[in-house]
C-alpha positions in Angstrom: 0.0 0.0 0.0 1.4 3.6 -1.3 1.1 6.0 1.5 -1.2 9.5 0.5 0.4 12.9 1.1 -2.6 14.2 3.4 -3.8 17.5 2.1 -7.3 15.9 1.6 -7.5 13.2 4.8 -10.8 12.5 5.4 -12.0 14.6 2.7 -14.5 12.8 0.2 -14.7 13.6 -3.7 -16.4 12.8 -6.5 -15.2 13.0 -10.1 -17.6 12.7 -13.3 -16.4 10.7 -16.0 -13.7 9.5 -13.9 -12.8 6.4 -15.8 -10.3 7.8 -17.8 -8.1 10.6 -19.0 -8.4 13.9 -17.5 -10.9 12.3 -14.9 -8.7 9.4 -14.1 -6.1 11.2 -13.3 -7.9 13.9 -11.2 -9.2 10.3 -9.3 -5.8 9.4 -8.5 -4.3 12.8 -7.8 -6.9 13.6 -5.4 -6.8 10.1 -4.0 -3.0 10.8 -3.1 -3.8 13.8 -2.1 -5.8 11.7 1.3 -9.6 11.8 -0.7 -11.7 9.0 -0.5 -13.0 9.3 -4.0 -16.2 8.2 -6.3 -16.1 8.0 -10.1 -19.0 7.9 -12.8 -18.5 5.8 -16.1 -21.3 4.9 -18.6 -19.5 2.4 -21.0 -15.9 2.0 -19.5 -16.8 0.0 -16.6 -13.3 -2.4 -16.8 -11.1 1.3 -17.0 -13.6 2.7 -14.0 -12.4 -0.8 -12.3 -9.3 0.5 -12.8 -9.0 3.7 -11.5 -11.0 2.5 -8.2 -7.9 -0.4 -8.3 -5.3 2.4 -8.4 -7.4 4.4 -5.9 -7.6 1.6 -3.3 -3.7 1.3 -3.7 -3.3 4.0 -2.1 -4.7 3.3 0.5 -8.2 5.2 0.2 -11.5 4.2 -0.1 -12.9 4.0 -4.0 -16.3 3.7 -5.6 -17.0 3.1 -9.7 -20.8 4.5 -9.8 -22.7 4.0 -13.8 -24.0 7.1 -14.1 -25.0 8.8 -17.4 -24.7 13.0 -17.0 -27.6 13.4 -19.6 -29.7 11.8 -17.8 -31.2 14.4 -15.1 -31.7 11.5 -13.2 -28.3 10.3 -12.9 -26.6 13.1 -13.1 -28.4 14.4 -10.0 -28.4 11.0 -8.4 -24.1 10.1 -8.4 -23.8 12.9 -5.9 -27.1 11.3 -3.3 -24.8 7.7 -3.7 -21.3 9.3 -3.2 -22.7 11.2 0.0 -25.0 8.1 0.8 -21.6 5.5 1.0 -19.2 8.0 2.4 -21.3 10.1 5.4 -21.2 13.1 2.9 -19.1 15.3 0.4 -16.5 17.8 0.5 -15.3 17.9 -3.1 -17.1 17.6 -6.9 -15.3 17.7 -10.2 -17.3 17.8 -13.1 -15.7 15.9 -15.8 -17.8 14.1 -17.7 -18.3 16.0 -21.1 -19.0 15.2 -24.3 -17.9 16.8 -27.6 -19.7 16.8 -31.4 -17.2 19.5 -33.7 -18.4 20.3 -37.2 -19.4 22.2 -39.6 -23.0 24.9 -38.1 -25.4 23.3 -40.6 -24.2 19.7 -40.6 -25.1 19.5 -36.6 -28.1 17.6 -36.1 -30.8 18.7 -33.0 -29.9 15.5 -31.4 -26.2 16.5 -31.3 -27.4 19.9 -29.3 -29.5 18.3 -27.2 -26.9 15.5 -26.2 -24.1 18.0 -25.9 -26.0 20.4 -23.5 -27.5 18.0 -21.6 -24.2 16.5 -20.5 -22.0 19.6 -20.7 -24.7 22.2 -19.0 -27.7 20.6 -17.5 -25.5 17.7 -16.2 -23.0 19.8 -14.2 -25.8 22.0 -13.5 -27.8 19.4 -11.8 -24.5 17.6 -10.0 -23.7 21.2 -8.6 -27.3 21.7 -7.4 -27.3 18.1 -5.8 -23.9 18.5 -4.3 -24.5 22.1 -3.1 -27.5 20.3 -1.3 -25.2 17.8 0.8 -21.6 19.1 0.4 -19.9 20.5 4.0 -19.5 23.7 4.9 -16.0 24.7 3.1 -16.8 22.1 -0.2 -15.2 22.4 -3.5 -17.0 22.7 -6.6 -14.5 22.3 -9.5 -15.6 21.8 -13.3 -13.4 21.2 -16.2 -13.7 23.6 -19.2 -11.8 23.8 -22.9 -9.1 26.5 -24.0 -12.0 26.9 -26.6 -14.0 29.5 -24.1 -11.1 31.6 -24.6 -9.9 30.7 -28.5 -11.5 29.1 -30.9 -8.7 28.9 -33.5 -11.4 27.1 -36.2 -14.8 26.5 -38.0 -16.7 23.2 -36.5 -16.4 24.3 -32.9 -19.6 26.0 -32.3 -21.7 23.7 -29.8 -18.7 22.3 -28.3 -17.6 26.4 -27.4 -21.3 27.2 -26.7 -21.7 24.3 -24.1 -18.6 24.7 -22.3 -18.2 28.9 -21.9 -22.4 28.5 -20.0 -19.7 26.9 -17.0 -18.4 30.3 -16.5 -21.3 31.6 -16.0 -22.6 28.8 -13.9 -18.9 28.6 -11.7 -19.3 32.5 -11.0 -22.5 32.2 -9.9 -21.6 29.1 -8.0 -18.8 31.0 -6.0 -21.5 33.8 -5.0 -24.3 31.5 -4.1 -22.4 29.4 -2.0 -19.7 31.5 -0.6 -21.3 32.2 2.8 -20.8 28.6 3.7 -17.0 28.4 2.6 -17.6 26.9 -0.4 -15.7 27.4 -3.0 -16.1 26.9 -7.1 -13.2 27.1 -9.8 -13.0 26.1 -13.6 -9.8 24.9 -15.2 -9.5 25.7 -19.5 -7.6 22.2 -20.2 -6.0 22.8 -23.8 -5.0 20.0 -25.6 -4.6 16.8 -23.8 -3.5 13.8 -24.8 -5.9 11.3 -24.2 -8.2 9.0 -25.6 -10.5 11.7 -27.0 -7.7 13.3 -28.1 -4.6 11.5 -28.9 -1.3 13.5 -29.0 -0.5 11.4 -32.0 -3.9 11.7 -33.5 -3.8 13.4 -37.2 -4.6 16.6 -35.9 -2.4 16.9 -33.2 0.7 18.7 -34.8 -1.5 21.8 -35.9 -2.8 21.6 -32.1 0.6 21.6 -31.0 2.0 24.3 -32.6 -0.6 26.6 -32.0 0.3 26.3 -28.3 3.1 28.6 -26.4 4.9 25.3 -25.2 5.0 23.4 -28.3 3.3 20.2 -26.8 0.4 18.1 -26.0 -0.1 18.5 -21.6 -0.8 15.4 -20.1 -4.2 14.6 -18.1 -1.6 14.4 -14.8 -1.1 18.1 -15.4 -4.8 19.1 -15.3 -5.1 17.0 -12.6 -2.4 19.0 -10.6 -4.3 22.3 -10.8 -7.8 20.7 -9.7 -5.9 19.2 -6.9 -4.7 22.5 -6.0 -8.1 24.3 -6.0 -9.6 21.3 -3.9 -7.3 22.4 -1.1 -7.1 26.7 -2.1 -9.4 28.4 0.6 -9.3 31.8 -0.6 -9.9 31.2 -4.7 -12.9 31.0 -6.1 -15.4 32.1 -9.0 -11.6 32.3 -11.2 -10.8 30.7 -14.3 -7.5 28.7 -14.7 -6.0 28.0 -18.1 -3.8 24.6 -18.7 -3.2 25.0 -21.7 -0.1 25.0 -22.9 -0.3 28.8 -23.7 -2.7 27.8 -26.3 -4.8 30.9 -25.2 -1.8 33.3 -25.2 
């Protein structure tokens, strides 16, 4: 068993889409971090096995929930079953997206309504559940794109649309629930190599070159900056870019 480093003892998170990439990561930093930590997953239920594996490892306590974000059901319902297992809440990160980039008039009505369902109304609903049941001095943390702040292309209009309504909803998050210590960030990943998004996928040199550092980040480098808002007391309703200097 691999000792945790304590930040987050006794502290309970919950991480959309946590069965890979950027959420698998964020899983396992926060569960080194001291978090006892839940994941959703709707098809990857051997990678969600996984990450609760790696979790456990460390010595913390790990949950794989099958959850589906568009579903106001289950997007709501993750956060009642993290807090129902673990005595509460302290930390959400809202993960799970979903993407659908292409030209304006080729994107069907079901595209829209798939993509805002699980990039607004889901984290809407998870934040509104968690808000409900989280402790006093929570953290409500929700992953963004580099494209709220540049869209360097055509084909990117839902995608862009879905993901800048977070600023808005993490802004008001940090008023609403300030009194109680409560806290709500947004990180701008750029782009990550992952499964979604390979850094050897036949876009990824133009992506790479049109960032300051010349490179693809790594989902362990996103996962450093939520980590650091799940402990930061005094930071909130802020937007943090990892991105590369793809915004620059």
């Amino acid at each position: 068993m691999t000792t945790t480093d304590g930040t987050l003892n006794g502290k309970v998170a919950l991480v959309t889409g946590g069965s890979r990439g950027i959420g698998a990561a964020t899983a396992v930093r926060l569960a080194r971090e001291g978090a006892d930590v839940a994941v959703t997953y709707v098809d990857g239920k051997e990678a969600a096995s996984d990450v609760v594996r790696r979790v456990e490892a460390l010595g913390r306590r790990a949950l794989a929930l099958r959850a589906d974000s568009a579903d106001p059901r289950e997007a709501a319902g993750a956060v009642l079953r993290t807090a129902e297992a673990y005595g509460g809440l302290d930390v959400l990160v809202n993960n799970a997206g979903v993407g659908a980039l292409g030209p304006l008039d080729d994107l069907s009505l079901a595209q829209v309504d798939r993509v805002l369902a699980v990039n607004v109304r889901g984290v809407f609903l998870a934040s509104q559940a968690a808000a409900a049941r989280m402790r006093d001095g929570g953290r409500i943390i929700t992953i963004g794109s580099c494209m709220t702040q540049r869209v360097p292309g055509p084909g990117g209009t839902l995608y862009a649309t879905s993901k800048s309504a977070l600023i808005g909803l993490t802004k008001a998050l940090a008023r609403e629930l300030g009194s109680r210590g409560i806290t709500a960030n947004i990180v701008h990943p750029g782009p990550i190599d992952t499964d979604m998004n390979p850094g050897d996928g036949p876009h990824a040199a133009g992506q790479a070159a049109a960032t300051a550092a010349g490179r693809f980040g790594t989902p362990e480098e996103v996962a450093s900056m939520v980590a650091y808002l799940a402990e930061a007391e005094y930071v909130t309703g802020a937007e943090f870019s990892v991105d590369g200097g793809y915004a620059a």
